[in-house]
Backbone bond lengths (Angstrom), bond angles and torsions (degrees), N, CA, C in turn:
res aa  C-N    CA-C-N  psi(-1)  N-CA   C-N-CA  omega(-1)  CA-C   N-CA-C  phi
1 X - - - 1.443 - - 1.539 111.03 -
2 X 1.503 119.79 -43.12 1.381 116.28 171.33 1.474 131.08 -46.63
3 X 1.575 99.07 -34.84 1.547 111.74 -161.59 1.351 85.42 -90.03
4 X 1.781 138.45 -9.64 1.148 123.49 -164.76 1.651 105.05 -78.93
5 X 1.178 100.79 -36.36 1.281 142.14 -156.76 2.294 112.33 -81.27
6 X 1.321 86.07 -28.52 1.949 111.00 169.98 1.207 89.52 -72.58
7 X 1.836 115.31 -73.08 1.479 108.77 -153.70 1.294 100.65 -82.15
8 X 1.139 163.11 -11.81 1.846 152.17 168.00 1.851 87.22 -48.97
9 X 1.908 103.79 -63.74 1.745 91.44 -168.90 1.101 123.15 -54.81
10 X 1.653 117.88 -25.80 1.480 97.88 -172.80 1.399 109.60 -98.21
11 X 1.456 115.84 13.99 1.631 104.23 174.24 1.905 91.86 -101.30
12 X 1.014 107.44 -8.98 1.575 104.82 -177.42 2.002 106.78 -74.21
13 X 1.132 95.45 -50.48 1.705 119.28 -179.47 1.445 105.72 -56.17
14 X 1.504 101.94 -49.74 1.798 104.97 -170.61 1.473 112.30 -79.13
15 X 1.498 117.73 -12.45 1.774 114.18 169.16 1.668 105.09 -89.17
16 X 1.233 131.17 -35.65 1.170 143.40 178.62 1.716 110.98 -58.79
17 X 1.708 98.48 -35.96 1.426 97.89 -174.89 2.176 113.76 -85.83
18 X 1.765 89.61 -28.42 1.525 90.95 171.95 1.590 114.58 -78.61
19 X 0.928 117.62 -32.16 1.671 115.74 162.69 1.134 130.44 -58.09
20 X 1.755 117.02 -8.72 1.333 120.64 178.41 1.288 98.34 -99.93
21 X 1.668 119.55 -26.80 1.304 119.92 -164.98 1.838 102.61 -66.06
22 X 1.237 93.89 -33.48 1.552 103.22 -163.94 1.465 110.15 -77.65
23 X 1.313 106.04 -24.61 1.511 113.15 169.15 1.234 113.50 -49.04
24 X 1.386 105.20 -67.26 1.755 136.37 177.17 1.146 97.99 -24.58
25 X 1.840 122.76 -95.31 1.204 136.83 163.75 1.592 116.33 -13.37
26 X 1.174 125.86 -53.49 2.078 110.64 175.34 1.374 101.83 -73.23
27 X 1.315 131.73 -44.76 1.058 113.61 -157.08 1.916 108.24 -74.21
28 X 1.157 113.23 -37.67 1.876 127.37 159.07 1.129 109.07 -45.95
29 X 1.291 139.10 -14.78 1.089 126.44 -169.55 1.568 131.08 -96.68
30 X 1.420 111.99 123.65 1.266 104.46 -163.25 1.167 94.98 -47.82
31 X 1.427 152.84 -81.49 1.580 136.82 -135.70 1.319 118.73 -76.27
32 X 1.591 124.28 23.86 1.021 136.93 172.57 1.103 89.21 -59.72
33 X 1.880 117.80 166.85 1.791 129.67 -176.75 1.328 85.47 -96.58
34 X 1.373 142.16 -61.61 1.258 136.94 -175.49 1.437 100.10 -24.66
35 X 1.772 134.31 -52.98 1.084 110.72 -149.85 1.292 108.33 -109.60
36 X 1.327 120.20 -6.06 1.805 125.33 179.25 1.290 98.14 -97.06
37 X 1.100 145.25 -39.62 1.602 118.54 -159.22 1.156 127.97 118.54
38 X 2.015 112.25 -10.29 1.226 105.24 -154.25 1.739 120.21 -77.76
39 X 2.098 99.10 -5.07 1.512 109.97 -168.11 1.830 94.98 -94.43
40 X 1.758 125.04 35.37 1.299 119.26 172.46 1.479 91.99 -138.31
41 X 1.332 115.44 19.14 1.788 101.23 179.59 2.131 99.27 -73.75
42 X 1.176 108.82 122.30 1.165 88.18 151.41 1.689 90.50 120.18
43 X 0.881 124.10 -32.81 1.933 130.60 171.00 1.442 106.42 -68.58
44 X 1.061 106.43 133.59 1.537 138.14 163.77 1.505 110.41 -59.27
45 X 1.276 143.59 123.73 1.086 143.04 169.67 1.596 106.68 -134.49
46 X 1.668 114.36 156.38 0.864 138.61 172.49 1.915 127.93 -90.58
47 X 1.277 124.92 97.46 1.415 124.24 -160.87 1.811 105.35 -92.57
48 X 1.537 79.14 94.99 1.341 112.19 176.05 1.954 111.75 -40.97
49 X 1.599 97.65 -45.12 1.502 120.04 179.30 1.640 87.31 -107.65
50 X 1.779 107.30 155.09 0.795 117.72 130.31 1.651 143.68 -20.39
51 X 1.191 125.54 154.45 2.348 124.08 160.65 1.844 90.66 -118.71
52 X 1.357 90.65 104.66 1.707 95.60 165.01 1.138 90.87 -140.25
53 X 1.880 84.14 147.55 1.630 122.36 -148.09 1.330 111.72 35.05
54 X 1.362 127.51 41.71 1.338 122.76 157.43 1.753 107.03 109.28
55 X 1.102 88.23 -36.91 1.694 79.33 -157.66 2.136 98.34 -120.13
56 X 1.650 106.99 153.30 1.457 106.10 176.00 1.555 94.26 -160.61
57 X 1.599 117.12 -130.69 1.460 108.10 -164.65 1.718 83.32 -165.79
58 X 1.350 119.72 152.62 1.712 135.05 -155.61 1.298 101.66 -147.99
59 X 1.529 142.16 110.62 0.974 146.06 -161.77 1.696 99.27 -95.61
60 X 1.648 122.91 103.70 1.639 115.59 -170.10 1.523 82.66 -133.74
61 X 1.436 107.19 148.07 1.810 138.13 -147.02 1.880 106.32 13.66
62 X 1.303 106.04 -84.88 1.750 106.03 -159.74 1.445 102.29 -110.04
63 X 1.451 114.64 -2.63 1.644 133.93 -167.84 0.796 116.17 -103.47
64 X 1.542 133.92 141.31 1.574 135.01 133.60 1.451 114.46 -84.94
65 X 1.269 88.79 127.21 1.875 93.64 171.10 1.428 102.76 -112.70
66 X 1.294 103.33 156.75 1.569 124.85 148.52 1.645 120.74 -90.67
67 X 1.816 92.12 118.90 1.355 109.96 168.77 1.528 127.79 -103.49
68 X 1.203 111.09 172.68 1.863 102.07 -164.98 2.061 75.26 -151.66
69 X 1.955 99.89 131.04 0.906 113.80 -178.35 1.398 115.09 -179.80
70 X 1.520 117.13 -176.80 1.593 121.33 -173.99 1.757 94.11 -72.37
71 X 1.190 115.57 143.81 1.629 124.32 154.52 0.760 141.60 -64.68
72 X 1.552 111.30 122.95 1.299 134.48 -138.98 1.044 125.18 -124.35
73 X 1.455 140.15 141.98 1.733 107.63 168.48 1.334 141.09 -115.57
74 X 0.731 154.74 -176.77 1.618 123.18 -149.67 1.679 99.08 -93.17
75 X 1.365 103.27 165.71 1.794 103.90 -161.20 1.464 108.91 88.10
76 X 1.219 135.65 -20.22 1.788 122.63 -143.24 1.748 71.87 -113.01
77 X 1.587 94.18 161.55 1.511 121.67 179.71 1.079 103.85 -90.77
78 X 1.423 125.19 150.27 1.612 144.41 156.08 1.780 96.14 -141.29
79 X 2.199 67.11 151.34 2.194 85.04 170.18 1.327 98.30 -96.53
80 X 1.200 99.23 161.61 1.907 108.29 163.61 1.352 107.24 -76.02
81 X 1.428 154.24 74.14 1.330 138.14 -173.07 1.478 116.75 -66.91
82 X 1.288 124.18 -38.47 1.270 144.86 177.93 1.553 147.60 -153.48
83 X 1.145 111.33 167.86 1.575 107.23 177.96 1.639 129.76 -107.07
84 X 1.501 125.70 122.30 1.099 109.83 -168.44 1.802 110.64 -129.86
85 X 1.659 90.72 94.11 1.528 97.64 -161.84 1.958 106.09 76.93
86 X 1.519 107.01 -128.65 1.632 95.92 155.53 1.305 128.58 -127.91
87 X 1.487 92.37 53.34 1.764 115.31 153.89 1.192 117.01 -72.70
88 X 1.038 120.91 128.08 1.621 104.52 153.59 1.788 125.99 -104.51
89 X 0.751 119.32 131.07 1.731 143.09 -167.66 1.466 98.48 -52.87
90 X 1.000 149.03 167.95 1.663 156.60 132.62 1.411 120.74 -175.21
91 X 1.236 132.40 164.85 1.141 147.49 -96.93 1.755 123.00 164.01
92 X 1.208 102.62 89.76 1.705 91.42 -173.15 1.330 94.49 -46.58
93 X 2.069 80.55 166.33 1.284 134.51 -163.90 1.594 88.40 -118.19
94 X 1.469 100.71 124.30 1.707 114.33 -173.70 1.979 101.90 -84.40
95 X 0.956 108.13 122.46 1.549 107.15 -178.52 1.000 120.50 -71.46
């Protein structure tokens, strides 16, 4: 009964432990959405800074990202159009 009772825990422990592993692994993962951007394609944001020579940084929920885009000046709207690596793409917003 003991030994029944060893191996139940360690087959209990060893699914518990690959399910955490696997957790681990999506959430580490670069192409996770958390970490590319792809759940801000498409929002309107406000550029707090300026885009000179193209590129600056857009503060969206708890993040600052870096964006790469036409020049801009600060106050003016851009969309998120896309993701590049963890760039994000944008693009004025026509008034």
């Amino acid at each position: 009964m003991v030994w029944f009772l060893i191996f139940a825990a360690t087959v209990f422990a060893l699914y518990f432990w690959f399910q955490y592993q696997a957790q681990q692994r999506e959430e580490n993962s670069p192409l996770a959405s958390h970490r590319t951007g792809h759940n801000h394609i498409g929002q309107v944001v406000v550029l707090e800074q300026g885009l000179q020579n193209g590129t600056g940084r857009v503060r969206l929920g708890n993040r600052e990202w870096p964006v790469r885009g036409p020049n801009l000046p600060a106050g003016a709207k851009a969309r998120v159009t896309g993701v590049d690596g963890t760039i994000l793409l944008v693009d004025r917003v026509a008034a």
